[in-house]
N, C-alpha and C positions, 0 to 999 in steps of 0.2 A: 260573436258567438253564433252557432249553427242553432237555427230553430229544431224545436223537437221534432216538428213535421218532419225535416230533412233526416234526421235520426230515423225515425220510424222508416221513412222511405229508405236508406240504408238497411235498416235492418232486414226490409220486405226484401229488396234484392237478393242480400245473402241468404234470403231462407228460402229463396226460388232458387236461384245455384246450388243450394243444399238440397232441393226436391231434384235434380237434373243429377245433381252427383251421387244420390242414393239411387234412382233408378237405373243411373249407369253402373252402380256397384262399386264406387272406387270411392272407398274404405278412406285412404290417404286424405282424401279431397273434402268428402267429411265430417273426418275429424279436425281439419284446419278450418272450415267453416263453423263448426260446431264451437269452435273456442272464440273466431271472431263474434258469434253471435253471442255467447253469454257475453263477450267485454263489450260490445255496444248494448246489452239489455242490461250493464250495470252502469252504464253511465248516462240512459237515459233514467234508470232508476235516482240515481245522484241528483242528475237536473230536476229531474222531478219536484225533490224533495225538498232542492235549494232554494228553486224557481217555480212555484208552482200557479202562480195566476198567471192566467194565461187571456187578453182580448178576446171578447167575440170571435175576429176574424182567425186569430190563432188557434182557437180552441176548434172552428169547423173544420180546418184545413187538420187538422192536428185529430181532427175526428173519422176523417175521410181516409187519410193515413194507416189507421188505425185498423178500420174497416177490412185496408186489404191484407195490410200484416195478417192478419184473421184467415183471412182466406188462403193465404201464402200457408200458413203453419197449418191449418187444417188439410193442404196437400202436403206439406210435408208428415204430417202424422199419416196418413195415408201411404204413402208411398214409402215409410220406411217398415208399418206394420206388415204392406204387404212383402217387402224384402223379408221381413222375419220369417213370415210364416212360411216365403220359399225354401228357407232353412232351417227351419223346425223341424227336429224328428219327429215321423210318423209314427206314432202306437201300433206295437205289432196286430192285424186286424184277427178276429176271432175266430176259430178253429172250424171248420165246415167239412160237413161230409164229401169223401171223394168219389167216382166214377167206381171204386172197387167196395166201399163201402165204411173203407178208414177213415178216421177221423184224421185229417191233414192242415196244418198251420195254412193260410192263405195268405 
């Protein structure tokens, strides 16, 4: 049986390929990441639930693991917010007086 640590380090990996495939834009890549990572975050959910004491040693490595998945996903929230807001309509901005003295959309 794979320890959780190694879980969670999988997971960390594909959520840093996931941070590199959103800032490259390629859609494709993912969303086939995006399904590998819910099915290893359900099946460390499972082990979790079945197995869940965990040794000393397990629980620090299992801690440390943890840590970066954290950090992993925290640039991927980053990096796909700022995808979005590349492609967020802009609200048309407010109506400003022109050179001639009309009121002109900007």
């Amino acid at each position: 049986m794979v320890p959780i640590s190694q879980l969670i380090d999988q997971l960390t990996s594909i959520t840093e390929a996931n941070v590199a495939a959103a800032v490259a834009l390629d859609v494709d890549q993912v969303s086939a990441l995006a399904q590998r990572r819910a099915d290893l975050l359900f099946e460390i959910k499972i082990r979790l639930q079945t197995d869940p004491e965990l040794d000393e040693e397990d629980r620090l490595v299992t801690r440390a693991a943890t840590e970066r998945l954290s950090r992993a996903e925290h640039r991927l929230d980053n990096a796909v917010g700022t995808v979005l807001r590349i492609f967020e309509p802009r609200p048309p901005g407010p109506s400003v007086y022109g050179r001639t003295g009309q009121l002109t959309p900007r």
